[in-house]
C-alpha positions as CSV (number, residue, x, y, z in Angstrom):
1,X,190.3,88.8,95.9
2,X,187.1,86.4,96.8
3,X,185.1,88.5,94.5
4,X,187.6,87.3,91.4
5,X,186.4,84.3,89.2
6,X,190.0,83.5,88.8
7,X,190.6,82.4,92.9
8,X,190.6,79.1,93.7
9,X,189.1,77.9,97.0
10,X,192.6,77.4,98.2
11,X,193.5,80.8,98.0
12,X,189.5,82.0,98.9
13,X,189.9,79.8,102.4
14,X,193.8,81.2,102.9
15,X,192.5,84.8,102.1
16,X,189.7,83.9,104.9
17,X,191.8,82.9,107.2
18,X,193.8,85.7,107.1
19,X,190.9,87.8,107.6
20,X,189.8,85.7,111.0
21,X,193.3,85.6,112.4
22,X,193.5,89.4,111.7
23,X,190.3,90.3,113.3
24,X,191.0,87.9,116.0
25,X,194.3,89.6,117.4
26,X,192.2,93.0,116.5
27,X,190.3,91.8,119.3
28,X,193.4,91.0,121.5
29,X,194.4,94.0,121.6
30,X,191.2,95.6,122.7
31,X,190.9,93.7,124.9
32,X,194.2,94.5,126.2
33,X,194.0,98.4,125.8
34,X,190.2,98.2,127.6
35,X,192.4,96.8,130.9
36,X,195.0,98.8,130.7
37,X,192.2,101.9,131.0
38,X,190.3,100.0,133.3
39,X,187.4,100.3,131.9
40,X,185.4,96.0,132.9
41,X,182.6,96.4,131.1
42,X,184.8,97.1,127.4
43,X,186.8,94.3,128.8
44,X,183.7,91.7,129.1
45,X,182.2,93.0,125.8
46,X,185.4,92.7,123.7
47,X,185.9,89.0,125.4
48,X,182.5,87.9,124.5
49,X,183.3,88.9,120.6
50,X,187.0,87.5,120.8
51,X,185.2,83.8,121.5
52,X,183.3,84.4,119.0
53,X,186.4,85.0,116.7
54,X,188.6,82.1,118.0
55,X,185.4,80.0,116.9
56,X,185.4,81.4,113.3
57,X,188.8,80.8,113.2
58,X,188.4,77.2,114.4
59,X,186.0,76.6,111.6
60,X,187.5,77.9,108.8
61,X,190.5,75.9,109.8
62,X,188.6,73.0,109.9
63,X,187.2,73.6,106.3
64,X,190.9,74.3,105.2
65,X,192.0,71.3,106.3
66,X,189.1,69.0,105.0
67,X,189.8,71.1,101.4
68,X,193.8,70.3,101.5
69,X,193.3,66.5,102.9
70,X,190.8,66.2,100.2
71,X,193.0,67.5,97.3
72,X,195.8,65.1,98.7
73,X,193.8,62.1,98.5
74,X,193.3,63.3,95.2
75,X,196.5,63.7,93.7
């Protein structure tokens, strides 16, 4: 979808988002199954990427409301 001229940055920051969120509660859940099997140092790993993941989703949700604020003002 990003790759096609036709997407606007609307949809390229929903399709994004999607992405982050997804990868995000991928995350979640390993971190989840890693405790459930005991296994602490899975756990830590996995907790140290999931940050990393809620602060890509923080941004592009930050640069998807700047985009839709700005096209408000706009119309």
């Amino acid at each position: 979808m990003l790759g096609d001229p036709r997407t606007t940055l609307a949809q390229g920051l929903h399709a994004l988002m999607i992405a982050e969120v997804a990868d995000k509660v991928g995350w979640e859940h390993l971190i989840a199954l890693a405790q459930d099997l005991g296994q602490t140092q899975l756990v830590e790993r996995f907790r140290k990427a999931d940050k990393q993941e809620q602060e890509h989703v923080q941004r592009v949700s930050r640069w998807l409301s700047a985009y839709t604020s700005a096209t408000a003002r706009m119309v």
